[in-house]
PyMOL Python script that loads the backbone (N, CA, C, O; Angstrom):
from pymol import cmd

cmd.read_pdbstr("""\
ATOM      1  N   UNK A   1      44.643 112.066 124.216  1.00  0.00           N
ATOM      2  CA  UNK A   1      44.963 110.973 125.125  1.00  0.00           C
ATOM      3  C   UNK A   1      44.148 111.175 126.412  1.00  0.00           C
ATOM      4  O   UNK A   1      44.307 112.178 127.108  1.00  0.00           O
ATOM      5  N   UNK A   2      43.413 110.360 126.668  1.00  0.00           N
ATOM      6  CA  UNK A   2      43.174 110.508 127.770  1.00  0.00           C
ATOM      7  C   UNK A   2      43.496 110.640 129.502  1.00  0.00           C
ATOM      8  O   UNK A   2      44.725 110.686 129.550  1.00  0.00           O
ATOM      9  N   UNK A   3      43.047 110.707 130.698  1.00  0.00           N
ATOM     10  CA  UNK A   3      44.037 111.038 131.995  1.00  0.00           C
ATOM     11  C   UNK A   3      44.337 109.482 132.217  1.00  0.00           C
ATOM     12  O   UNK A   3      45.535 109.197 132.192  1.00  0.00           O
ATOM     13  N   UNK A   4      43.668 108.698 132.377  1.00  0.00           N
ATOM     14  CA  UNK A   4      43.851 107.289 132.774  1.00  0.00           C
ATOM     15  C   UNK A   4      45.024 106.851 131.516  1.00  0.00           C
ATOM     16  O   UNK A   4      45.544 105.736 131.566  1.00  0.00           O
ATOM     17  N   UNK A   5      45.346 107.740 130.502  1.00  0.00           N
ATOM     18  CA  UNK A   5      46.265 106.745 129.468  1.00  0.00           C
ATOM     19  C   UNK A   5      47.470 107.802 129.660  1.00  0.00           C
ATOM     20  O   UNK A   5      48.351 107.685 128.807  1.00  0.00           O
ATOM     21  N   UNK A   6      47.668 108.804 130.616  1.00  0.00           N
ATOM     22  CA  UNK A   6      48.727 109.803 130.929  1.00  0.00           C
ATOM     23  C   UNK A   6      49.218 109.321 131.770  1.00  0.00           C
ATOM     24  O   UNK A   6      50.378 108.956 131.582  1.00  0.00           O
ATOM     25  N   UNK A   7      48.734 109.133 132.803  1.00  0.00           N
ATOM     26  CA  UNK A   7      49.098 108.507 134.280  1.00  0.00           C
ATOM     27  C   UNK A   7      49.187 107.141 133.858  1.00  0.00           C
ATOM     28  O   UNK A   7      49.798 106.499 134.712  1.00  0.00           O
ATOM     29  N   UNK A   8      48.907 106.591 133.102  1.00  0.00           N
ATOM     30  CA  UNK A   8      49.217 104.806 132.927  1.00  0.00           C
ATOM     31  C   UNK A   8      51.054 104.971 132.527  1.00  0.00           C
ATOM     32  O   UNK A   8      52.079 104.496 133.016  1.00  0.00           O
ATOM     33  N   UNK A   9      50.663 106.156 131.083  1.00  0.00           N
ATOM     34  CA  UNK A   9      51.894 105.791 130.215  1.00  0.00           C
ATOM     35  C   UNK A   9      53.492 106.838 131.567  1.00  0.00           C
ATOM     36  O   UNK A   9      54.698 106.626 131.450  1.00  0.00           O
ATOM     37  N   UNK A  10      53.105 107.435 132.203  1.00  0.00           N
ATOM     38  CA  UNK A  10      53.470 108.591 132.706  1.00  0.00           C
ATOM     39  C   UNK A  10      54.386 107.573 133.940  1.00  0.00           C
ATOM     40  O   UNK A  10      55.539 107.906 134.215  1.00  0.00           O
ATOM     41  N   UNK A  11      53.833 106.506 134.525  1.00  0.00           N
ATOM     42  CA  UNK A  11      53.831 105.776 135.844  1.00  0.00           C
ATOM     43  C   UNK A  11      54.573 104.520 135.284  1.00  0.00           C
ATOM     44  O   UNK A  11      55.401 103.962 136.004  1.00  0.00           O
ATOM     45  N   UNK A  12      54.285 104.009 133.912  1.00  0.00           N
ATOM     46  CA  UNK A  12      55.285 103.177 133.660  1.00  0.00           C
ATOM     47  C   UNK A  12      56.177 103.585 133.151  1.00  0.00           C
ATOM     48  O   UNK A  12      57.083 102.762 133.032  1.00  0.00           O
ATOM     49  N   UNK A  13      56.461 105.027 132.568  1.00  0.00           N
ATOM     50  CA  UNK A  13      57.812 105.263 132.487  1.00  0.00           C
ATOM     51  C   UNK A  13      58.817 105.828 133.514  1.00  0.00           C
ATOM     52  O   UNK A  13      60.042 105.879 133.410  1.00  0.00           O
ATOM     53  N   UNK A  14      57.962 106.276 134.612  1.00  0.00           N
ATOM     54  CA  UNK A  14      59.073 106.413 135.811  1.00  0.00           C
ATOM     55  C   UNK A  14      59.462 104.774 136.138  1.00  0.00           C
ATOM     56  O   UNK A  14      60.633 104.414 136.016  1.00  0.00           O
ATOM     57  N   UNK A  15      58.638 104.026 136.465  1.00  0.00           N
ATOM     58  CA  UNK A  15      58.620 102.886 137.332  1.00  0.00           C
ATOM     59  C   UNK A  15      60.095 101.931 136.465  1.00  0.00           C
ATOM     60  O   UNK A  15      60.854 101.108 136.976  1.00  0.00           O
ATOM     61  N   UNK A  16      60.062 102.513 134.874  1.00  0.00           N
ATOM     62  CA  UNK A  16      60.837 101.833 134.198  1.00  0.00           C
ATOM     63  C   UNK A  16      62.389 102.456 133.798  1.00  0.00           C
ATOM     64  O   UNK A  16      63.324 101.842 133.281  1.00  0.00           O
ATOM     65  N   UNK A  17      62.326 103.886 134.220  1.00  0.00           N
ATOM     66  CA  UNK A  17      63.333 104.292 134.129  1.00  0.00           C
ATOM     67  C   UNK A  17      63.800 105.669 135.109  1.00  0.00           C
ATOM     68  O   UNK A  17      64.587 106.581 134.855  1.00  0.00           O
ATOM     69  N   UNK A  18      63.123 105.447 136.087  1.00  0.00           N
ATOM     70  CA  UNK A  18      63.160 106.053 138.003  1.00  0.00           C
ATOM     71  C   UNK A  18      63.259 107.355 138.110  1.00  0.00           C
ATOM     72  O   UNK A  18      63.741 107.934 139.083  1.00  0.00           O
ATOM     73  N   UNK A  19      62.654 108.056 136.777  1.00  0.00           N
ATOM     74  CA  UNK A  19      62.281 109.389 136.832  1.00  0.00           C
ATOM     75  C   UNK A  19      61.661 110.283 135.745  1.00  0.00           C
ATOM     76  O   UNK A  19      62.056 109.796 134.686  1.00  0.00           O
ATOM     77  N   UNK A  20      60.865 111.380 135.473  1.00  0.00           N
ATOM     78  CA  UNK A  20      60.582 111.848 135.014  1.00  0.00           C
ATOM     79  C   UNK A  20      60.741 113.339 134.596  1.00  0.00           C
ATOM     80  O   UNK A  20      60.847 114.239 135.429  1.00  0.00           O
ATOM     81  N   UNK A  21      60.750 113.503 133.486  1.00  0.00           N
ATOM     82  CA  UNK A  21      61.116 115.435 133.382  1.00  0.00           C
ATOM     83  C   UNK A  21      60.164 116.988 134.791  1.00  0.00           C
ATOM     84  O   UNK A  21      59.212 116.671 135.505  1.00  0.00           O
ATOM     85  N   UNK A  22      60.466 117.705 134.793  1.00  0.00           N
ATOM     86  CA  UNK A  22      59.932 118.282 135.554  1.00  0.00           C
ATOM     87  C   UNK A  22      58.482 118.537 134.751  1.00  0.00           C
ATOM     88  O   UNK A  22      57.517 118.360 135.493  1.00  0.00           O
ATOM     89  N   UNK A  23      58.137 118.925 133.356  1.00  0.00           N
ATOM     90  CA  UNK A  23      57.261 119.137 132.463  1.00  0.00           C
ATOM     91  C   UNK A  23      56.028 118.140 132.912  1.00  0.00           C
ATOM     92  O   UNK A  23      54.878 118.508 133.151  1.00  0.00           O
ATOM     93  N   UNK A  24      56.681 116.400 132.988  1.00  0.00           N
ATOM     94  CA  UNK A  24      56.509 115.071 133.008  1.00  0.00           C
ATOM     95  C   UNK A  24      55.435 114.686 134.445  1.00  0.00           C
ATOM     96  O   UNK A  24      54.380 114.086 134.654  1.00  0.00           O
ATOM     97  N   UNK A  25      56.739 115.655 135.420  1.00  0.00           N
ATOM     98  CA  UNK A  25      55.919 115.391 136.904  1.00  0.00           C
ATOM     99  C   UNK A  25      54.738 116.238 136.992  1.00  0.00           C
ATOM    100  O   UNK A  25      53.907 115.891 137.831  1.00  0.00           O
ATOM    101  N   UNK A  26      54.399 117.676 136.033  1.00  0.00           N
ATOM    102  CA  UNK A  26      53.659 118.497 136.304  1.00  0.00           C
ATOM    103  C   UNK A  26      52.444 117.761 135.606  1.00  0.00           C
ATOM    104  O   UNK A  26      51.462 117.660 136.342  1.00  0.00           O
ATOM    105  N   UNK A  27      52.291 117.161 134.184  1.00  0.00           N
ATOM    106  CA  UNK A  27      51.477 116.444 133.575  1.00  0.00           C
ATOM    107  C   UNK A  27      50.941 115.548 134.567  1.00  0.00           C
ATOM    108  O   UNK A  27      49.812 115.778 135.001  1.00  0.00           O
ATOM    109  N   UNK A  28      51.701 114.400 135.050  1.00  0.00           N
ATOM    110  CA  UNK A  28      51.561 113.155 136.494  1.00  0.00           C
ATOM    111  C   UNK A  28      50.231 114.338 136.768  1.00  0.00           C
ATOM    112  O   UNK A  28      49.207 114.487 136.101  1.00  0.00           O
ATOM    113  N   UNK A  29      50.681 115.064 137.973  1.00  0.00           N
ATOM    114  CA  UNK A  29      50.234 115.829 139.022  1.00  0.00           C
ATOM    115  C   UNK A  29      49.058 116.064 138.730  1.00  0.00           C
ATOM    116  O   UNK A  29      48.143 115.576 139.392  1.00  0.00           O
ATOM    117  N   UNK A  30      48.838 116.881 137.648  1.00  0.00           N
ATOM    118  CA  UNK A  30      47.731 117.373 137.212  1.00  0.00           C
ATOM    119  C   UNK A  30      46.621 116.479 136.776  1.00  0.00           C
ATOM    120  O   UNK A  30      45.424 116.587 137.044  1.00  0.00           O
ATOM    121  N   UNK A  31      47.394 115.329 135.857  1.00  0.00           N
ATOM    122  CA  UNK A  31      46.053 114.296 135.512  1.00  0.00           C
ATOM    123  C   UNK A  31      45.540 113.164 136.638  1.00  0.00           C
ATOM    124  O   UNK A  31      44.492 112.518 136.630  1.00  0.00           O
ATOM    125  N   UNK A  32      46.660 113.148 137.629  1.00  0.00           N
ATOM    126  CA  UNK A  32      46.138 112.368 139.096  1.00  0.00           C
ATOM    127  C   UNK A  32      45.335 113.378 139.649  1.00  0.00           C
ATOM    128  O   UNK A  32      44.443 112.681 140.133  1.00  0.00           O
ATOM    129  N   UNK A  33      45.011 114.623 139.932  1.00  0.00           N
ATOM    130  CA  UNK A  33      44.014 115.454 140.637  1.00  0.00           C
ATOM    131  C   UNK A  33      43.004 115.967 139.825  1.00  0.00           C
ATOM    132  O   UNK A  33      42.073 116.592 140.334  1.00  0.00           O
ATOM    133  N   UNK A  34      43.097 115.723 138.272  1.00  0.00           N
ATOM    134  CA  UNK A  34      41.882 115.649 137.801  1.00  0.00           C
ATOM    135  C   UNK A  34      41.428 114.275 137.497  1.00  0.00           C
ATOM    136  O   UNK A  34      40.292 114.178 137.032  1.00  0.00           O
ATOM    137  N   UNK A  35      41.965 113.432 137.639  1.00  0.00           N
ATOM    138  CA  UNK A  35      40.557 111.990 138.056  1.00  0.00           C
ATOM    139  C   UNK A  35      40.371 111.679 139.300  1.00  0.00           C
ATOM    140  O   UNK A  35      39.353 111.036 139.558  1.00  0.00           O
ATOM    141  N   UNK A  36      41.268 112.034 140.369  1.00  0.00           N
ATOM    142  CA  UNK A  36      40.704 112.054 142.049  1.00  0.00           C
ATOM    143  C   UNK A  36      39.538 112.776 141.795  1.00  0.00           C
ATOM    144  O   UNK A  36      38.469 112.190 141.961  1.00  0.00           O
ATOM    145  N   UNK A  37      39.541 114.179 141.345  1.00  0.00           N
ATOM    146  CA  UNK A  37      38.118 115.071 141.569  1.00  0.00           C
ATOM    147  C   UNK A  37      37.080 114.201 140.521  1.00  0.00           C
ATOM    148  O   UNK A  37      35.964 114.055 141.022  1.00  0.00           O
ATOM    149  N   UNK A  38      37.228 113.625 139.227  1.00  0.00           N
ATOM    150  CA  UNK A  38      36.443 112.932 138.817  1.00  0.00           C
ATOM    151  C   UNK A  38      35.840 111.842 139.458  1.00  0.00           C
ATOM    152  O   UNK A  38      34.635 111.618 139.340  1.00  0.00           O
ATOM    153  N   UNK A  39      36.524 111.212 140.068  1.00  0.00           N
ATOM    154  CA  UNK A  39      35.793 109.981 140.550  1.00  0.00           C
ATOM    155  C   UNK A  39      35.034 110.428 142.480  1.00  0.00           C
ATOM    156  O   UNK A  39      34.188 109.867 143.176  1.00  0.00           O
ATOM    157  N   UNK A  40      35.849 111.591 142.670  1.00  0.00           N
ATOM    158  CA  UNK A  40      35.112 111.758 143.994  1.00  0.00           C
ATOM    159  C   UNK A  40      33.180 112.098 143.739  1.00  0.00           C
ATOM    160  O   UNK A  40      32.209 111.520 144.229  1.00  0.00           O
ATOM    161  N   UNK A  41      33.272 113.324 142.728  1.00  0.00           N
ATOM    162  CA  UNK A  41      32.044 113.653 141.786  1.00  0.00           C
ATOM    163  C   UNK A  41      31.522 112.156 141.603  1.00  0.00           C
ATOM    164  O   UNK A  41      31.041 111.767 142.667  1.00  0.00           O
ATOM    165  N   UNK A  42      31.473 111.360 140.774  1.00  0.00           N
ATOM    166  CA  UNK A  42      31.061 110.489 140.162  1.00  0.00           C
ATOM    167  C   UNK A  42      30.421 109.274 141.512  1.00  0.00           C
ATOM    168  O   UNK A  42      29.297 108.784 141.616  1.00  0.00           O
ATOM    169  N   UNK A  43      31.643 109.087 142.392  1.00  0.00           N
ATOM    170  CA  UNK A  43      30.887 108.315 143.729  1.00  0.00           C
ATOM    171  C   UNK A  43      30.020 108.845 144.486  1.00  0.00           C
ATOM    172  O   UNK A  43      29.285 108.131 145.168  1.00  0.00           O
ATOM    173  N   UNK A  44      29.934 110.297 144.513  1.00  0.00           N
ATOM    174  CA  UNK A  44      29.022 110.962 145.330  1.00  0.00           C
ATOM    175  C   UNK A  44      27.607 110.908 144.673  1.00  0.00           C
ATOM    176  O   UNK A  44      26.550 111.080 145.281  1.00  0.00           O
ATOM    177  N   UNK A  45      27.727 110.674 143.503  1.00  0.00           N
ATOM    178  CA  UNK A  45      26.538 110.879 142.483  1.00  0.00           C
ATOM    179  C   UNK A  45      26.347 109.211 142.857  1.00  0.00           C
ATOM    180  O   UNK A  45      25.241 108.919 143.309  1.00  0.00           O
ATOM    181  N   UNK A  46      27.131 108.334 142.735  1.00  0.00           N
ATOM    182  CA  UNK A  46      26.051 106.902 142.539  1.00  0.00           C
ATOM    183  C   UNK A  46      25.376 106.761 144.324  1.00  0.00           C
ATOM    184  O   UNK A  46      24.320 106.231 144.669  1.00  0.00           O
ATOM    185  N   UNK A  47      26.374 107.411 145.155  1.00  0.00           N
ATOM    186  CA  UNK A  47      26.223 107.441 146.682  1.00  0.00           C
ATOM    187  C   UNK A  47      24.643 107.903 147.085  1.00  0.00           C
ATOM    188  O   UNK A  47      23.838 107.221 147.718  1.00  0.00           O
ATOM    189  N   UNK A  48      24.425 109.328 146.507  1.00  0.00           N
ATOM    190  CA  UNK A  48      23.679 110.010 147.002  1.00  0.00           C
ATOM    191  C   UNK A  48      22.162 109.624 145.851  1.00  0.00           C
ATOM    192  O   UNK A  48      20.995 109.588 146.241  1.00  0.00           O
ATOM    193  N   UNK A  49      22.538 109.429 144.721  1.00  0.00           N
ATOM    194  CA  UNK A  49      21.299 109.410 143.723  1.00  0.00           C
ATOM    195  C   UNK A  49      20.897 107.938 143.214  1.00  0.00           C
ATOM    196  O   UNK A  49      19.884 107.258 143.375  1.00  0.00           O
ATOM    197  N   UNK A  50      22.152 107.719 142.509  1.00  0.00           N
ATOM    198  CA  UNK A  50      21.896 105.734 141.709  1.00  0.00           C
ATOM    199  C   UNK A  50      21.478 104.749 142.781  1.00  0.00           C
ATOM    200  O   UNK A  50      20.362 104.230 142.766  1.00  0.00           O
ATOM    201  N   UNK A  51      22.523 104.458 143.855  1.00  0.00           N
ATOM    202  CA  UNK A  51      22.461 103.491 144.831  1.00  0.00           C
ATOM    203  C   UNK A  51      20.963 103.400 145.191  1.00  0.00           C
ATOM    204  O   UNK A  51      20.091 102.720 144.650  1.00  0.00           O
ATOM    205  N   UNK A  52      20.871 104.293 146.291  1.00  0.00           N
ATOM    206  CA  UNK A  52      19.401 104.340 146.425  1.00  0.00           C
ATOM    207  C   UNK A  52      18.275 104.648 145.742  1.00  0.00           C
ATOM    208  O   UNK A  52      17.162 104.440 146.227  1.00  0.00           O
ATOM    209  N   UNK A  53      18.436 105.116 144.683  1.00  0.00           N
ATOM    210  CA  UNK A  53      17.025 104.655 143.446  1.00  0.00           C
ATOM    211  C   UNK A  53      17.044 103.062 143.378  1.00  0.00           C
ATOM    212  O   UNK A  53      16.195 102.250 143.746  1.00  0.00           O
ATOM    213  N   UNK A  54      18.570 102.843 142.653  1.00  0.00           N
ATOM    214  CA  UNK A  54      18.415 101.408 142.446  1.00  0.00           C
ATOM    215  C   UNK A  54      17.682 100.633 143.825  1.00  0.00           C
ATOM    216  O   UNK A  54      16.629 100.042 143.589  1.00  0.00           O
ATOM    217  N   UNK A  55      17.949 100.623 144.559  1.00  0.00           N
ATOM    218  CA  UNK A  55      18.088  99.938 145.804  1.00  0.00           C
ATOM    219  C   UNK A  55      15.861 100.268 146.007  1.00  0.00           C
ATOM    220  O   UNK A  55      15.059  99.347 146.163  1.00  0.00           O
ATOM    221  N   UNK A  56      15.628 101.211 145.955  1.00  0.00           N
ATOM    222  CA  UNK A  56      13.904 101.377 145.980  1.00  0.00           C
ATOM    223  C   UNK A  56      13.600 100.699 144.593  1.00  0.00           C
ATOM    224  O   UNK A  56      12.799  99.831 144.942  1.00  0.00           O
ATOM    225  N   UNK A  57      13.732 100.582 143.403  1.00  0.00           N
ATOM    226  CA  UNK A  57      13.134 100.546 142.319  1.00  0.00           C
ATOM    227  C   UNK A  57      13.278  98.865 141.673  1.00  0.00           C
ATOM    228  O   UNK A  57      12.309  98.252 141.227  1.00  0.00           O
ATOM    229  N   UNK A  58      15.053  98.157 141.755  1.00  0.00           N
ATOM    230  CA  UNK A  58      15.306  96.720 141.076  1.00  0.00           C
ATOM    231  C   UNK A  58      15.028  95.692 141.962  1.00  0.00           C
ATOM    232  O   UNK A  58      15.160  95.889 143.170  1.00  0.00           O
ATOM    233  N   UNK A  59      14.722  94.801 141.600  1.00  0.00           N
ATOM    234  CA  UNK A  59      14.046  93.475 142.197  1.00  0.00           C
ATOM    235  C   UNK A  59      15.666  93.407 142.559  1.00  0.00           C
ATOM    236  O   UNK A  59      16.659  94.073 142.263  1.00  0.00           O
ATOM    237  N   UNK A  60      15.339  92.053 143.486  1.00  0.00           N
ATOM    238  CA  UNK A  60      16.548  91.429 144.131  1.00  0.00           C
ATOM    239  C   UNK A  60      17.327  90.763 143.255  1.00  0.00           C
ATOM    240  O   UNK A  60      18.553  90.694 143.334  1.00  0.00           O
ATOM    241  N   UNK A  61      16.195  89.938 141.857  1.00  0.00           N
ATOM    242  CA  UNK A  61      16.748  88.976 141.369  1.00  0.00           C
ATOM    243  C   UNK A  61      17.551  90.236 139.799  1.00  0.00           C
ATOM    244  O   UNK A  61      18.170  89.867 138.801  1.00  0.00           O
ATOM    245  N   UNK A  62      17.227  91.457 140.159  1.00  0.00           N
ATOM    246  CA  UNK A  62      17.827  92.518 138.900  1.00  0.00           C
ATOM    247  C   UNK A  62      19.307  92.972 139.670  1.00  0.00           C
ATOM    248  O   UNK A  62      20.300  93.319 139.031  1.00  0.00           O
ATOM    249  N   UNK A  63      19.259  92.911 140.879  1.00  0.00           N
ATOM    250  CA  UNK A  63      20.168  93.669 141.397  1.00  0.00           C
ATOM    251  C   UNK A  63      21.802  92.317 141.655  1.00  0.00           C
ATOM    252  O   UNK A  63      23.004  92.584 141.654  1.00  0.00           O
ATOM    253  N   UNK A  64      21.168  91.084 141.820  1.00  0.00           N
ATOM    254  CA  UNK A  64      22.057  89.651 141.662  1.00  0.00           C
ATOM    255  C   UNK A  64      22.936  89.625 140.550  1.00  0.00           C
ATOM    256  O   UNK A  64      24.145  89.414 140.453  1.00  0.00           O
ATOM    257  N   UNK A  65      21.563  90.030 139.295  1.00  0.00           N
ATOM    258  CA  UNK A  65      22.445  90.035 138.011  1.00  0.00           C
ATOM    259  C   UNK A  65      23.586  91.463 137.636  1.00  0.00           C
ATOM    260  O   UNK A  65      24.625  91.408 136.978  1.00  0.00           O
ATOM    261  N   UNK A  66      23.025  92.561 138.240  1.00  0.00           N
ATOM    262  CA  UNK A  66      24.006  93.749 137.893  1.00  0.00           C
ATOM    263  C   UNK A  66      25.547  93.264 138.851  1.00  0.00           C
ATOM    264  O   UNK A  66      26.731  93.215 138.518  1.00  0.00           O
ATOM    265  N   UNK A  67      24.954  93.015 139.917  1.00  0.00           N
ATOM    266  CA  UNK A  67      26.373  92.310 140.779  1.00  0.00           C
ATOM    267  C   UNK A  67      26.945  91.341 139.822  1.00  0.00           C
ATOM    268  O   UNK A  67      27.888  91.910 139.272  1.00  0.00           O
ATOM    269  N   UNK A  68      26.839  90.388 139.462  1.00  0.00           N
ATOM    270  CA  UNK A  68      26.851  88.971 138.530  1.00  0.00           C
ATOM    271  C   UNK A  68      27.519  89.841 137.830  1.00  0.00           C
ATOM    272  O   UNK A  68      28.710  89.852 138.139  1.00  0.00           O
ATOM    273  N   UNK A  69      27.190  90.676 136.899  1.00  0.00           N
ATOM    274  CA  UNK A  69      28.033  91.405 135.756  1.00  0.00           C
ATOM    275  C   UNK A  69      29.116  92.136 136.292  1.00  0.00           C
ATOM    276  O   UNK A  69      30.240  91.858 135.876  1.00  0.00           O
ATOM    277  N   UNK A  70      28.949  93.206 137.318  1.00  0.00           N
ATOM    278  CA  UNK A  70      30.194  93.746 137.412  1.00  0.00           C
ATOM    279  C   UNK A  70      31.288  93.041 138.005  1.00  0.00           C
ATOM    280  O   UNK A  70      32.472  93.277 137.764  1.00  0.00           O
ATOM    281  N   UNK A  71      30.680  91.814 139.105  1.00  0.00           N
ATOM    282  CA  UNK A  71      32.211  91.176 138.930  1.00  0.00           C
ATOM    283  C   UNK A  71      32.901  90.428 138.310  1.00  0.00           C
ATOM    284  O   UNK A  71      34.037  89.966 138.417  1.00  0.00           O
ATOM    285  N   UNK A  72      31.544  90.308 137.195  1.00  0.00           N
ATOM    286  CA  UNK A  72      32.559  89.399 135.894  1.00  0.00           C
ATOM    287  C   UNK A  72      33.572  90.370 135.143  1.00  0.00           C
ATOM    288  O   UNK A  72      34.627  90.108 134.564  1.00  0.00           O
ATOM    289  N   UNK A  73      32.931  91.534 135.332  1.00  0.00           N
ATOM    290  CA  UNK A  73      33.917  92.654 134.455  1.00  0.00           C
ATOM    291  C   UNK A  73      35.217  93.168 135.546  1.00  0.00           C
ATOM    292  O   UNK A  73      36.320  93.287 135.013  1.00  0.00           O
ATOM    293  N   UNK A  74      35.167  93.315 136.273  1.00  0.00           N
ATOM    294  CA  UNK A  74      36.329  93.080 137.840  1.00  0.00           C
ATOM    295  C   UNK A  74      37.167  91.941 137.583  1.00  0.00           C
ATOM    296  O   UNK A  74      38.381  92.143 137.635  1.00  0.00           O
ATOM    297  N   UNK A  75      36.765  90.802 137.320  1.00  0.00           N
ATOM    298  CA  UNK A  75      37.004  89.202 137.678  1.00  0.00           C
ATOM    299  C   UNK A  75      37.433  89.116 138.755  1.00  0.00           C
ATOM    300  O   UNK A  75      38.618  88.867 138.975  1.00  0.00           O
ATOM    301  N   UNK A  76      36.304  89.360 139.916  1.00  0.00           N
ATOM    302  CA  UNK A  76      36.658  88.889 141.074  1.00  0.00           C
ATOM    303  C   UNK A  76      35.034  87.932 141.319  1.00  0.00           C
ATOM    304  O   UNK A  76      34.162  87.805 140.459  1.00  0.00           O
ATOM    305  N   UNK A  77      35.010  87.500 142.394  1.00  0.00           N
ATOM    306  CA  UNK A  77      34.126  86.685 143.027  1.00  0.00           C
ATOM    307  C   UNK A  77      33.223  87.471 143.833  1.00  0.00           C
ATOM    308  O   UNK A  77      33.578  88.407 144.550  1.00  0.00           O
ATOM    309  N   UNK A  78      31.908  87.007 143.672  1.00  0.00           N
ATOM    310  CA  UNK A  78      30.599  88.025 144.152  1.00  0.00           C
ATOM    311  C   UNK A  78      30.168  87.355 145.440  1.00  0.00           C
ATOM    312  O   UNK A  78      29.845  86.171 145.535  1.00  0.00           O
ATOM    313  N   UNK A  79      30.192  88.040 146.197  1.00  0.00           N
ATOM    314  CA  UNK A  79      29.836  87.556 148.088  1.00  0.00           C
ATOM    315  C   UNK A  79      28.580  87.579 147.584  1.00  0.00           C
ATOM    316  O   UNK A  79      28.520  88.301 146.589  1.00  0.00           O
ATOM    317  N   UNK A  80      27.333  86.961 147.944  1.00  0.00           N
ATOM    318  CA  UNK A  80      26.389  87.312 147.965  1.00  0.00           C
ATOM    319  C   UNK A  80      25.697  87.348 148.989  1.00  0.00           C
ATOM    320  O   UNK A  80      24.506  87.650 148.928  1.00  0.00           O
ATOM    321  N   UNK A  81      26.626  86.888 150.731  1.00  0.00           N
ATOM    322  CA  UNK A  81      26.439  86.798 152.066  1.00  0.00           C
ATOM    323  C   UNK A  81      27.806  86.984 152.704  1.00  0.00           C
ATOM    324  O   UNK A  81      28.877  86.386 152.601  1.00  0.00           O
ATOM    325  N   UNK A  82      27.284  88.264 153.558  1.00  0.00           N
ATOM    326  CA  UNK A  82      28.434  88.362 154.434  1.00  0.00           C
ATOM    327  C   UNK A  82      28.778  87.388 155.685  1.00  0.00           C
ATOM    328  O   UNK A  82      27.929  86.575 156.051  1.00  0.00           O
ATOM    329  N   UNK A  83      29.982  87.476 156.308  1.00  0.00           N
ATOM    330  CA  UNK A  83      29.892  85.752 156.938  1.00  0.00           C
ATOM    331  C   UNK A  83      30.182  86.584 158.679  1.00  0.00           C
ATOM    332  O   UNK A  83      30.237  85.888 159.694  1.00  0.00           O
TER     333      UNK A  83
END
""", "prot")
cmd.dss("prot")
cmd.show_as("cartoon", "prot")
cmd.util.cbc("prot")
cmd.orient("prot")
C-alpha cells in the first residue's frame, strides 16, 4: 500500500469514527513524515534543477502547453497574467 493510500485510508477512518489505535496513530505519523520529506526533496529538485532548465531551454508557446496540461490535470483555471 502505498503512504498517500495509508494516510488517505488512515484519515478517513479517524474523521469517520474520531479515533484511531495507538499502532494506527504511529502508522498516521510515520507515513505523514515520510511524504513531507518526500515532497520537500522532490520541490527542491524541480526548484533548484527542472524549473530553471525548463525556463532556459522551452519556448513560451511549450511552456503555455505544459501549464495548459497541468491545470487540466488539477482542474483548476490557468492565469496566464497576473493582474
Amino acid at each position: 500500500m502505498s503512504l498517500h493510500d495509508k494516510v488517505e485510508r488512515l484519515g478517513a477512518q479517524y474523521l469517520s469514527i474520531g479515533k484511531l489505535s495507538d499502532d494506527e496513530i504511529a502508522e498516521f505519523r510515520s507515513s505523514v513524515a515520510s511524504l513531507a520529506a518526500m515532497y520537500k526533496e522532490h520541490i527542491r529538485v524541480e526548484e533548484e534543477l527542472v524549473f530553471p532548465l525548463a525556463a532556459r531551454v522551452l519556448s513560451d508557446t511549450e511552456k503555455t502547453a505544459i501549464g495548459i496540461e497541468m491545470a487540466g490535470r488539477r482542474q483548476v483555471k490557468l492565469v496566464t497574467e497576473l493582474s
